[in-house]
N, C-alpha and C positions, 0 to 999 in steps of 0.2 A: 365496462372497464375502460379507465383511461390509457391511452398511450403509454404515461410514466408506469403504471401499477401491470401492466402488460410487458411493456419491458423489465423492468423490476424480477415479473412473474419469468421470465427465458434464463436472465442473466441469472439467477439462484440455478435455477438448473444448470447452467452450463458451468458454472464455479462447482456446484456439486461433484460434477462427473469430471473436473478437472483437479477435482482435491481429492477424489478416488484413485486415478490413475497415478498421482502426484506421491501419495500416500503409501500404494505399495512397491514405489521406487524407494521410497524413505527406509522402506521397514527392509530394503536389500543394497545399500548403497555401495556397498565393498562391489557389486557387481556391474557399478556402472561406468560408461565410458565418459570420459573428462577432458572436456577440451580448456585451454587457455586465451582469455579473448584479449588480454595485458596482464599487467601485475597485480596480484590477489584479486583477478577478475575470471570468475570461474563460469564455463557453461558444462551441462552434463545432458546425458540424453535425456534423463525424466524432464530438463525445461525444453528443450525440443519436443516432446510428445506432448506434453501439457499443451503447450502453444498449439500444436497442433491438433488435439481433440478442441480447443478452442474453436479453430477458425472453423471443423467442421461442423460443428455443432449449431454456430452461427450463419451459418450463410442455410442452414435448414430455415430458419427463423427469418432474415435480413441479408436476401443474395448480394443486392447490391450496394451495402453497407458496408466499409473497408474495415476490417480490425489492423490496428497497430500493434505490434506486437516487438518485446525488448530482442527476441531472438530471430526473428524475421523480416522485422522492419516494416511497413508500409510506409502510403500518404495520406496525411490527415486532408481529407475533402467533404465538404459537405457535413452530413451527420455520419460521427464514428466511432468507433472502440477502441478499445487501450486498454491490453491485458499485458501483466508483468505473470509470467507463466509460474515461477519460484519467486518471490523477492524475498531475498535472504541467501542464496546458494551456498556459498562457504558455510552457516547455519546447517544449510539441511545436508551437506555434505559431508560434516562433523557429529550428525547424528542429534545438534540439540532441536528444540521442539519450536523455537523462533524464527517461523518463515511462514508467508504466507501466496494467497493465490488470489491476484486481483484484478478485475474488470471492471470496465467503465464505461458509459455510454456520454458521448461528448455533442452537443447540439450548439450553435452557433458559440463554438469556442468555449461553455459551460459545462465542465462538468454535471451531469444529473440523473445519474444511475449511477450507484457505487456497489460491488460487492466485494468485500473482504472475508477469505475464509483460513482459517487457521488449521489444518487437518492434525496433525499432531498434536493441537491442544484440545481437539474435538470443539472450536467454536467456529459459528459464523456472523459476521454483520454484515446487515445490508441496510439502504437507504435509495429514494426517489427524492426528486425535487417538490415540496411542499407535503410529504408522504409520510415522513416520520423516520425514526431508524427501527429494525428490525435487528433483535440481539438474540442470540442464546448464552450469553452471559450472563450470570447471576447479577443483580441492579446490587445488589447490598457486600460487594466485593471492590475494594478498595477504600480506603480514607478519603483521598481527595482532598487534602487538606494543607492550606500552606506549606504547618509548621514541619512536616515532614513529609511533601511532595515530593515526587519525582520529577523532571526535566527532560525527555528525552531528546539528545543530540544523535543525527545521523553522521556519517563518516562514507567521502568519495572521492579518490583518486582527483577530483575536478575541486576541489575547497582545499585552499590554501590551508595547511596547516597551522600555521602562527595566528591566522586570523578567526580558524576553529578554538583553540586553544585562550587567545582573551575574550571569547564567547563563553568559552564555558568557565572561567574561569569568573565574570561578570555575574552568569546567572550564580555562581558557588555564593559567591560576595551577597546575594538577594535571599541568600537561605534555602536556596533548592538540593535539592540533593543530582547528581548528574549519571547520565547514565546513557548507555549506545547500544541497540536490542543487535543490533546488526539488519536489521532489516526496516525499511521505511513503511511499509505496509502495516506490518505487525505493529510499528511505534503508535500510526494514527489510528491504528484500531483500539490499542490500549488508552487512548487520549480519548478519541467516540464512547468508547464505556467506561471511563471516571476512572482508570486505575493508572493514569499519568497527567498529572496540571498541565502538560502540554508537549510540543515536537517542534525542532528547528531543524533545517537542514537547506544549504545553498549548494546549487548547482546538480540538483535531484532530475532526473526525468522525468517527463509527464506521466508517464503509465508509472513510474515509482507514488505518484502521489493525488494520481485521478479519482480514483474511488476512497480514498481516505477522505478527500476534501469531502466528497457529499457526504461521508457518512457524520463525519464532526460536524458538519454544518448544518444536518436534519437533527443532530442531536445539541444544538444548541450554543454548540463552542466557536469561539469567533477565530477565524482565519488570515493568516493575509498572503494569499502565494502571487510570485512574480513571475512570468515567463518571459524570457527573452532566447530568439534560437535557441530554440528546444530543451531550454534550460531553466529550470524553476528554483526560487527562492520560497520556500517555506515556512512560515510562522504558526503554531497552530496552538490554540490552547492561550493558558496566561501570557500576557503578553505585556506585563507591570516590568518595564525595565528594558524594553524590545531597542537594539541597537535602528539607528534610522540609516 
């Protein structure tokens, strides 16, 4: 067993048992505590215990391997992880089923372990670097198809709005149809399995868009993310018309 296919093999588990725990916060959410981290910027205890069955479950596997995490923070050194514990919160805090739970294994600044799991939709994707993707998404679900594709645009307090606005407004003009899942995860997972032509979003965080990236990229879809302090630019999917 190689490296990638062994790692691969922890990270499904650990995304497992974090979309279990994740999952029965979902299905009791009237009963959770809700903190404000800014405006429409929500943390709850399920992304704190997720994060945290996270980092435990990890350092079983990889002590001295740092995980990064949206609600605890770390330092990326070396080889590391990046788990978005919820992405989507206001989603999963309103009860719809558009959120997900994502892990990354990141090796000289590359993403190359991704896993995406969707508990509320009962899906999972995962992928390695040269490995392939791994779906339990039906393959014969979605169109895929220009004449009436999707677009997903993300939305972040850090993206100017007027500058979001003649983006989406550009892809409208190319015949897309446009649309904001509210969660970045969930979008590139819909883009990894054919049921959105693609995902833009600037000024994303890394664990927002770590495990997405491999998973579209084992499955074929061409990418183009930008990072500069800790801030990524986005492109993922059709890219007939891509602002430069």
């Amino acid at each position: 067993m190689t490296d990638f296919q062994q790692r691969l093999g922890h990270a499904e588990q650990i995304v497992a048992a974090c979309a279990e725990v994740a999952l029965g916060h979902f299905r009791a959410t009237k009963d959770l505590a809700v903190d404000f981290k800014g405006p429409r910027d929500f943390v709850s205890e399920a992304d704190r215990q997720v994060e945290t069955t996270a980092i435990e479950l990890l350092a079983e596997h990889y002590p001295d391997e740092p995980l990064i995490g949206e609600e605890f923070g770390g330092h990326a050194t070396g080889d590391y992880w990046l788990i978005d514990p919820i992405d989507g919160t206001t989603n999963f805090l309103n009860g719809l089923p558009l959120w997900g739970v994502s892990l990354a294994f990141v090796r000289n600044g590359e993403p190359v372990v991704g896993v995406i799991a969707l508990p509320a939709l009962d899906e999972v994707l995962s992928a390695a670097k040269t490995l392939g993707l791994r779906s339990t998404i039906d393959a014969a679900l979605g169109l895929t198809s220009a004449e009436c594709g999707l677009m997903g645009v993300g939305r972040n307090g850090r993206w100017a709005g007027d500058d979001r606005f003649r983006l989406e407004q550009a892809l409208e003009a190319s015949g897309l149809s446009v649309v904001c899942l509210g969660s970045c995860a969930t979008s590139l997972a819909m883009v990894a399995s054919g049921r959105m032509l693609g995902y833009v979003e600037r000024s994303a965080k890394p664990w927002d868009v770590a495990a997405g990236i491999v998973l579209c990229e084992e499955a074929g879809i061409e990418i183009d993310a930008r990072c500069e302090n800790e801030s990524v630019d986005i492109w993922a999917g059709r890219l007939v018309g891509k602002p430069r």
